[in-house]
C-alpha positions in Angstrom: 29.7 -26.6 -44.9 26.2 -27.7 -43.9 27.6 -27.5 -40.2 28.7 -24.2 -40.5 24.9 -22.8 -41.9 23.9 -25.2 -38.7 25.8 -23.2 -36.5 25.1 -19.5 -38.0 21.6 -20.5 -37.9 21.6 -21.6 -34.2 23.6 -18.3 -33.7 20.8 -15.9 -35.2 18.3 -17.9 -33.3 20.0 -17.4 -30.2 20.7 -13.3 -30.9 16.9 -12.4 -30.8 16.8 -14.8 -27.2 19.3 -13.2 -25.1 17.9 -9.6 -26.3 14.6 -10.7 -25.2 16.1 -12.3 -22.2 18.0 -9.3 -21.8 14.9 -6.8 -21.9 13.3 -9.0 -19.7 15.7 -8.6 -16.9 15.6 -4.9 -17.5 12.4 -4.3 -16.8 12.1 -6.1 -13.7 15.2 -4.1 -12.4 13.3 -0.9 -13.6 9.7 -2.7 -11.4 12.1 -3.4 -8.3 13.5 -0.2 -8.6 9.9 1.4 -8.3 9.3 -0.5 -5.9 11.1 0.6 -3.2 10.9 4.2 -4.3 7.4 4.2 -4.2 7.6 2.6 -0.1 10.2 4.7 0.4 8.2 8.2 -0.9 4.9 6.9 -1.8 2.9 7.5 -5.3 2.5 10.3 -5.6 5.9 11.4 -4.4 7.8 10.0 -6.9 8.8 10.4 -10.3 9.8 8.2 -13.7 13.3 10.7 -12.9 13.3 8.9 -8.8 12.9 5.5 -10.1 15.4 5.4 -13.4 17.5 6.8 -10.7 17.4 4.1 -8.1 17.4 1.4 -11.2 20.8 3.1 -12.4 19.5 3.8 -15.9 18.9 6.5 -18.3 15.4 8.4 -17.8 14.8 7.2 -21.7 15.4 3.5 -20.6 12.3 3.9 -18.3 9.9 4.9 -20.9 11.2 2.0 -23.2 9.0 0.0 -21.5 6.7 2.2 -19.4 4.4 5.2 -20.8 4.2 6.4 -17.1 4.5 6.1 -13.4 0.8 4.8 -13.8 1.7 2.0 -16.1 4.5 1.1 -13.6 1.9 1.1 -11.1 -0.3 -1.3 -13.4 2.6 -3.4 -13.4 3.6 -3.9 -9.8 -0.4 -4.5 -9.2 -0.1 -7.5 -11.9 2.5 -8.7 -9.8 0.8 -8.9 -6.8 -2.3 -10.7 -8.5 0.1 -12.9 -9.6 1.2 -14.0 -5.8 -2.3 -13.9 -4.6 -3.0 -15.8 -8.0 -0.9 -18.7 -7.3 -1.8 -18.1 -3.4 -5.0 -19.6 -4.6 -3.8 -22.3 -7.0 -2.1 -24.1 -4.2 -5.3 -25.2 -2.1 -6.3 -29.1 -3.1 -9.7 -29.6 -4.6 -10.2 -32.8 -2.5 -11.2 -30.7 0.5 -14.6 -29.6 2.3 -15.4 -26.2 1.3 -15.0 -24.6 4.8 -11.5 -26.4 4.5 -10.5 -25.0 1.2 -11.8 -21.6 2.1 -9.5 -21.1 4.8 -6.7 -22.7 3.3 -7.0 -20.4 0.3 -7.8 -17.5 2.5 -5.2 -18.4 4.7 -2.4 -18.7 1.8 -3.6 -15.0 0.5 -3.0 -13.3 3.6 0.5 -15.1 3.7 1.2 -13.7 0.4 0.0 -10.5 0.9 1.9 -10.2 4.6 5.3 -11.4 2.7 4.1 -8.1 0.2 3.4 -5.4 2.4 4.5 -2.8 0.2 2.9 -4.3 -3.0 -0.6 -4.5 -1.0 -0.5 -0.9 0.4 0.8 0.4 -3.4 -2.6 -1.5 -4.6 -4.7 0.4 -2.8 -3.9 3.9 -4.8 -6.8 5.7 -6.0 -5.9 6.0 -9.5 -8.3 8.6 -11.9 -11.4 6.0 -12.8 -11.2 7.5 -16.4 -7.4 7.0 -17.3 -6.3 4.8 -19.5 -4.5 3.0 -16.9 -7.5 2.0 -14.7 -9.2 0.6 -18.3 -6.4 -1.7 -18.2 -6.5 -2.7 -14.7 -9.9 -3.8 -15.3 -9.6 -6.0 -18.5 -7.1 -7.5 -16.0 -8.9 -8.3 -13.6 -12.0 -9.2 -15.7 -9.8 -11.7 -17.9 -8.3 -13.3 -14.2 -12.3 -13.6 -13.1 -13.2 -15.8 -16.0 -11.7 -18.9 -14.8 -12.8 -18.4 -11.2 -16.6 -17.8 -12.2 -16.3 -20.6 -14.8 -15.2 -22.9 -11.3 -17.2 -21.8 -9.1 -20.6 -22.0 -11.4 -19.1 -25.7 -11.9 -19.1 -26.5 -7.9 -23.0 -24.6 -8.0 -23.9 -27.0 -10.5 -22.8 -30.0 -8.7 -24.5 -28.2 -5.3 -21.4 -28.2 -3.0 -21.5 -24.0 -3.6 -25.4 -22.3 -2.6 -26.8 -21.4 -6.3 -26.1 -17.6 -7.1 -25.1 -15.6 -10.0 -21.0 -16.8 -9.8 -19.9 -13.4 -10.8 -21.4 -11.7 -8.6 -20.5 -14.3 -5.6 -16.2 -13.4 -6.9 -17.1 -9.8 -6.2 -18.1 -9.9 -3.4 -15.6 -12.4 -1.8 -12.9 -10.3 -3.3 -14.1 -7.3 -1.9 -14.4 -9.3 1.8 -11.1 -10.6 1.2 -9.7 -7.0 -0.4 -11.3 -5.3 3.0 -10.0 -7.7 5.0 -6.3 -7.4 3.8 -6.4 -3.7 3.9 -7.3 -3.4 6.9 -5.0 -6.2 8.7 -1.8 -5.0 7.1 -2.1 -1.4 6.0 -4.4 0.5 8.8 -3.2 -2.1 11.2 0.4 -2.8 10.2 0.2 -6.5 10.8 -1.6 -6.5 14.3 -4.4 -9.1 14.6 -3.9 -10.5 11.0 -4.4 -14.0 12.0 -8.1 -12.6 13.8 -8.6 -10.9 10.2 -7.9 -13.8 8.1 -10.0 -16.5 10.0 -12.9 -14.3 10.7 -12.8 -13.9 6.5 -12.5 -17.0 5.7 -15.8 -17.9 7.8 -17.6 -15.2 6.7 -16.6 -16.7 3.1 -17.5 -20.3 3.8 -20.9 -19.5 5.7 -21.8 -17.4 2.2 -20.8 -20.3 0.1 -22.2 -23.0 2.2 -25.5 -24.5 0.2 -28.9 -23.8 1.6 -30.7 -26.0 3.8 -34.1 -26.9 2.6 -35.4 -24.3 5.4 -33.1 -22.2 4.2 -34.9 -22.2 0.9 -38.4 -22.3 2.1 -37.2 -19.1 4.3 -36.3 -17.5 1.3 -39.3 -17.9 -0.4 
């Protein structure tokens, strides 16, 4: 008797699972879907109709889990910071910085050249005011926290030139932003490798710590 309350249990436990599992999958058919409808037509030429469509599901199934084509949008440009995310995990502390700058930078624009059609979808000009672009920056303020909690670390132990840390992530993600942009959406590809090294020493010669001249200089 106790075995078969053993079993029903395991059984209700698994129920909720495989409908989370199940929803889960669902939604990243729904993503992939949008995906390639928004390379094939671009943004703004597609619809929640275009993209339920391609996923082979009801219009209604789309806005389970999506208010609108902008939150889709949102949620293929958290999957791209994802990539670039782990893009920048995989670098080895035990490096010099110029090293670990172009091995990050270098593992970015390897991401972002394996996700043409993610990078090119990122750069959208979304309405500053909509809800949507609120989002997008809580995201990206929450993925800064660990990166300017680093980098103040390495200024502290002065193997990074002393700066305000958040200010240093802005602007290296707007180098490395530019950078990307221009290798793989205005350019298609061409001269990414001439792209991605001159960033990457661009980065390192920002980073580098000042020389006492240096600091006298800037006195």
């Amino acid at each position: 008797m106790a075995s078969m309350s053993s079993a029903s249990a395991v059984a209700r436990e698994r129920g909720p699972r495989r409908s989370e599992v199940a929803k889960a999958a669902r939604r990243d058919e729904i993503l992939a879907a949008a995906r390639a409808v928004f390379a094939e037509r671009g943004f703004r030429g597609t619809t929640i109709a275009d993209i339920a469509e391609r996923a082979g599901v009801a219009l209604g199934t789309v806005y389970l889990y999506f208010d609108s084509k902008e939150e889709v949008f949102a949620a293929l440009n958290d999957q791209l910071m994802a990539l670039i995310s782990e893009a920048l995990a995989e670098a080895p502390e035990q490096r010099s910085l110029e090293e670990a700058v172009q091995l990050r930078v270098a593992n970015v624009f390897r991401a972002c050249d394996e996700n043409r059609d993610l990078v090119r979808l990122a750069v959208l000009n979304i309405d500053p005011e909509s809800p949507t672009r609120g989002k997008l920056r809580a995201a990206d303020a929450e993925r800064e926290r660990p990166m300017v909690a680093g980098l103040r670390r390495l200024m502290d132990a002065g193997l990074v030139r002393a700066a305000d840390p958040a200010v240093m992530i802005h602007l290296i993600r707007g180098l490395v932003s530019s950078a990307v942009y221009t290798a793989y959406v205005l350019r298609d590809g061409r001269d990414a490798a001439r792209y991605r090294d001159e960033c990457a020493r661009m980065i390192a010669a920002y980073m580098a710590p000042q020389t006492e001249p240096d600091q006298a200089a800037g006195r």
